[in-house]
N, C-alpha and C positions, 0 to 999 in steps of 0.2 A: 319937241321939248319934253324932257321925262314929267309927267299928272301922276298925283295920287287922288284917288277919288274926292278925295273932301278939297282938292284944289280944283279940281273939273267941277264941282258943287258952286264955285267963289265965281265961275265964270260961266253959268246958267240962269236965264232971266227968269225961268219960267219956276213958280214956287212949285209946281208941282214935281219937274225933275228933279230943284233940289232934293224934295223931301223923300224921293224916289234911291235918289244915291244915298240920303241918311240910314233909310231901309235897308240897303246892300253894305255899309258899313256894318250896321248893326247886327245884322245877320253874318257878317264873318269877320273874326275879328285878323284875316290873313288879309282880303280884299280891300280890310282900312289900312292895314300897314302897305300893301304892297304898290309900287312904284311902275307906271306902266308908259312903256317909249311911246309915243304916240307918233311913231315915224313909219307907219306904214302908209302907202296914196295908193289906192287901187289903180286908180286911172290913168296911170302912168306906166305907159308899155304895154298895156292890156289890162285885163280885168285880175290880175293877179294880186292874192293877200300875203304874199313871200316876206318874211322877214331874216334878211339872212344876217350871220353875224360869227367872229371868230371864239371858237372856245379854248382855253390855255387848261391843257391835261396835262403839264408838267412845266414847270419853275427852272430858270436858267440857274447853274451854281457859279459858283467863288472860290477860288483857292487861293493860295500860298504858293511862289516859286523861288529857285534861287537863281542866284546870278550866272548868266547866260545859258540859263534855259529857261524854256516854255511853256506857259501854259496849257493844261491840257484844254482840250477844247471841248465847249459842250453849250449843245444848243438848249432855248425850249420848245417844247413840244405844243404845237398848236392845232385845230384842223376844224373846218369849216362846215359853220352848220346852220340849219337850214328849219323854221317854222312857216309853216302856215298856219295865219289867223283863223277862228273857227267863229261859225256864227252860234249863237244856244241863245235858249229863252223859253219862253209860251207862248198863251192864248189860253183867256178863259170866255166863255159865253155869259154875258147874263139877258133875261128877258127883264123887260121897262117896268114891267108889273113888278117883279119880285125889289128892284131898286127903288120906286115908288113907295115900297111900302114895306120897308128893312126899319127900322125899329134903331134902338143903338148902335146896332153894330152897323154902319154902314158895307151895303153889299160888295160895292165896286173898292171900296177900301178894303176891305177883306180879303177878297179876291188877287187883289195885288200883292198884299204884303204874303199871301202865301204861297204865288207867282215867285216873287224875288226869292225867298226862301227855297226856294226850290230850284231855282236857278244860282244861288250861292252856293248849294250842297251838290250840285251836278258838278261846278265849278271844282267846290275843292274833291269832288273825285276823281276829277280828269288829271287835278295837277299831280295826284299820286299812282292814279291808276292809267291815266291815258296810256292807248296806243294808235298811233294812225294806221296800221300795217292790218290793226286787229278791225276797227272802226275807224274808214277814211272820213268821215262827221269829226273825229277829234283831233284834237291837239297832243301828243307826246308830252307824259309825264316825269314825277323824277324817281317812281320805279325803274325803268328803261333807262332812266339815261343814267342813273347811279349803279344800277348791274355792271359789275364788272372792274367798276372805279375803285382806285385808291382811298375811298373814302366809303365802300361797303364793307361791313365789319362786321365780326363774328358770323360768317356763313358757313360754319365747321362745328360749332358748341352749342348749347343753349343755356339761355340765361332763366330760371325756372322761378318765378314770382309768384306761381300758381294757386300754392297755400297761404292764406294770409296770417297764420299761425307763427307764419317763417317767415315773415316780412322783418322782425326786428333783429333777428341773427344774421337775415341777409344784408342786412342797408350800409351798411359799408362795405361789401362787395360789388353790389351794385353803382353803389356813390363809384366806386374804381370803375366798371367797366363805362361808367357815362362820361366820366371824368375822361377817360384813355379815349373813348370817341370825340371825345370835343377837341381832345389836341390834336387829333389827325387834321381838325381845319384848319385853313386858312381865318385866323381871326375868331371874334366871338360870333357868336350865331345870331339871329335877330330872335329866332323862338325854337321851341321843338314841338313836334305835333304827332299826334297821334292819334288812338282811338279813346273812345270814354273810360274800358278796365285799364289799360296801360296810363294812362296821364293820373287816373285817380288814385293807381298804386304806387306811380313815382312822387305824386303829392305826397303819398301816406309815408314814405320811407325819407324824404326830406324834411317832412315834418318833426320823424322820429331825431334824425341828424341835423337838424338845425339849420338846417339850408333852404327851409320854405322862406319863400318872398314876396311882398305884395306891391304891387302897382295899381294905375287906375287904367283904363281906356278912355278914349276918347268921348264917349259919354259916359263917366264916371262909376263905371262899373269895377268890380276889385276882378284882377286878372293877378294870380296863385302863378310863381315862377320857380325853378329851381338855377337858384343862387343869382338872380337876377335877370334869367332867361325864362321869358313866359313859356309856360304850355299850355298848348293851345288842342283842344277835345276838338277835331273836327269833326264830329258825331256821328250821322247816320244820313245815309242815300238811299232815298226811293226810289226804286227804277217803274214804280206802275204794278208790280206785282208784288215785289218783299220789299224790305227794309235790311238792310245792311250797315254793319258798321262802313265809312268813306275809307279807311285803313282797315283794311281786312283781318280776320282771326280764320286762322285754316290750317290745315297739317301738311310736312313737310318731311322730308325723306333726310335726316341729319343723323347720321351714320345709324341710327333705324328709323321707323316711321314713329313721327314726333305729333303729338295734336295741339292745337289751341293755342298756336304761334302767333305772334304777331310783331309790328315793327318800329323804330322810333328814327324818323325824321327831324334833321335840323336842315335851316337853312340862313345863310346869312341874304338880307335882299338890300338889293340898289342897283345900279345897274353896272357895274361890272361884279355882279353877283347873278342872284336869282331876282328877275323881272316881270314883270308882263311886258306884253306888246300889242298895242292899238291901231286902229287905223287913226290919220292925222286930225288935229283938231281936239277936241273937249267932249267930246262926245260916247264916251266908253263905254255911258248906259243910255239906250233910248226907249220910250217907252211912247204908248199907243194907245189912247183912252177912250172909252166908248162916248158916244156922241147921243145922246137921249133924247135930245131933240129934232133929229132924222127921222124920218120914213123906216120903216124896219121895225120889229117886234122885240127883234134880239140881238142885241149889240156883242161887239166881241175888242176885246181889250187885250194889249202884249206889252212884254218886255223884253227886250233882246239886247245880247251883247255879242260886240267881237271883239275877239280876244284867243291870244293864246301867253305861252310863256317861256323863259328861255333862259338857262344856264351859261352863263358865261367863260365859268371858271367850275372846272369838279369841284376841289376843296371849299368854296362854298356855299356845298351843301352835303350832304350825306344821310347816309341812315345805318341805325346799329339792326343787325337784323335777329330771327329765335329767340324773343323774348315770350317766353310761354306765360299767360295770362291766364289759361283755364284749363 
C-alpha cells in the first residue's frame, strides 16, 4: 500500500521513530511530500530489492474518420523498467563520558538530527544525480532518466539570469520559457526544484511579475511558490571533502563553451508519477540508538533507509536545462 512518511509516523509505537521521521520530514521538504510503494519483499524468490514497473513514453492518439474508412492506427509507447532499492544512512560514535555530561545540547540528539540531515541531502542528490552504472550503491536518478525525453528542454540555448541588474527586463521572458516548460507536462507539477542562486532568482523575478505565492508546510513553515507551485532549494551535498550545490552549477559546451549553468526540475508525484519505492511494511526509516547502559565505553548509533525511486510516466517530470545563474 503506497506511505508517505507522516503516515508510516501514525503507525510507529515507538516515540522515538516517530520523532525520527519528523526530522526527515523536516529536513526535506520532497521526502514530506513524496509517496513511496512500500511493495517491495526481499524474501521472496531471493534476497532481491527489484522494484520493476511499466513506464508510458508516449500517449495513445484520437482522430476523426469518415464513413467507410479507418482509422489510422496508433499504439502507445510503453517499456519496462527496472529499480533496485538502495540501502544509505550512517553511524556516529559517541563515548558514555561525553553523553553524561553534554550540557543542553544533548549529544546523542545532536548527533542524529545531523545524521538524518545528511542522509536527506544524500537522498535528494541521488534523486537528481544518481547513477547506477556510475555508483552500483545508487539508485538512478532524474538526470538520466530525463536525458533524452520529450520533456528535456532548452538543451540548444541558454537562458542567461546571470546579471541581476537584468532580472527585471528579463522576467517575462523567463515567465515564457517556464510557462512553455510546464505545458510540455503531463498536468501541474507538485513543485519545482533546484539549487539555492536558481530558486532565489526565480523567486525574485515572480515577485517582480506578480506571480510569487505563499503556502505553509507541514509544520507551518511559509514555502514561496511560483504561481502556486512550490520551489523547493534542495541545497547543498557534503560528500566528506566539499560541499556542493545537490543541483549542480558547471559549464557546458552550448554551441560554445558556456559557464555557471545550471538546471530546473519539475515533478508531478503520486504514483503513476514520480514515487518512491520501499521495502513492505512501515518501516521506510529505521534507526539504531546507542545503549548507555551496556558494557562498552563507546557506543555507536544509525539511521538507515531503503529506498529508491521511480518514474512512471516521462511527462511527469522534466527539467528546463542552460539556465546560467553565474
Amino acid at each position: 500500500m503506497p506511505i508517505t512518511l507522516e503516515q508510516a509516523k501514525v503507525g510507529m509505537a515507538d516515540h522515538i521513530d516517530q520523532q525520527v521521521i519528523d526530522e526527515f520530514r523536516r529536513a526535506s521538504f520532497l521526502l514530506d511530500q513524496l509517496t513511496f510503494d512500500n511493495a517491495v519483499s526481499p524474501g521472496t524468490g531471493g534476497s532481491t530489492l527489484t522494484y520493476g514497473y511499466t513506464r508510458l513514453k508516449t500517449p495513445s492518439t484520437a482522430g476523426f474518420r469518415e464513413i467507410n474508412s479507418e482509422y489510422t492506427a496508433n499504439e502507445a509507447d510503453r517499456e519496462n523498467q527496472y529499480v533496485n532499492l538502495k540501502i544509505f544512512g550512517g553511524a556516529f560514535k559517541i563515548d558514555r563520558v561525553i553523553q553524561d555530561t553534554s550540557g543542553q545540547i544533548n549529544e546523542m540528539n545532536f548527533q542524529m538530527q545531523q545524521k538524518i540531515k545528511g542522509a536527506a541531502n544524500l537522498f535528494h542528490y541521488t534523486v537528481i544525480n544518481g547513477d547506477s552504472a556510475v555508483d552500483s550503491k545508487a539508485f538512478d536518478g532524474l538526470d538520466k532518466a530525463l536525458t533524452g525525453s520529450n520533456t528535456e528542454l532548452n538543451t540548444d540555448s541558454v537562458i542567461d539570469l546571470s546579471e541581476e541588474a537584468g532580472l527585471d527586463s528579463k522576467k517575462f521572458a523567463l515567465l515564457d520559457e517556464i510557462d512553455n516548460f510546464l505545458a510540455e507536462l503531463d498536468g501541474r507539477p507538485t513543485m519545482l526544484m533546484g539549487n539555492s542562486k536558481l530558486i532565489t532568482k526565480i523567486k525574485s523575478v515572480a515577485r517582480r511579475a506578480g506571480y510569487a505565492t505563499k503556502s505553509e508546510d507541514g509544520f507551518g513553515r511559509t514555502v514561496t511558490g511560483y504561481d502556486g507551485i512550490p520551489l523547493v532549494d534542495l541545497e547543498y551535498f557534503y560528500d566528506g571533502t566539499s560541499t556542493i550545490p545537490v543541483v549542480p552549477i558547471i559549464n557546458r559546451t552550448v554551441g560554445t563553451e558556456q559557464t555557471g549553468l545550471t538546471d530546473l526540475y519539475a515533478v508531478s508525484l503520486g504514483m503513476d508519477g514520480f514515487h518512491g519505492v520501499s521495502p513492505t511494511g512501515n518501516k521506510v526509516v529505521r534507526t539504531f540508538l546507542p545503549d548507555f547502559n551496556s558494557p562498552g565505553a563507546v557506543k555507536t548509533g544509525e539511521v538507515e533507509m531503503v529506498a529508491a525511486v521511480a518514474l512512471k510516466a516521462t511527462r511527469k517530470a522534466g527539467v528546463l536545462r542552460n539556465i546560467k545563474v553565474q
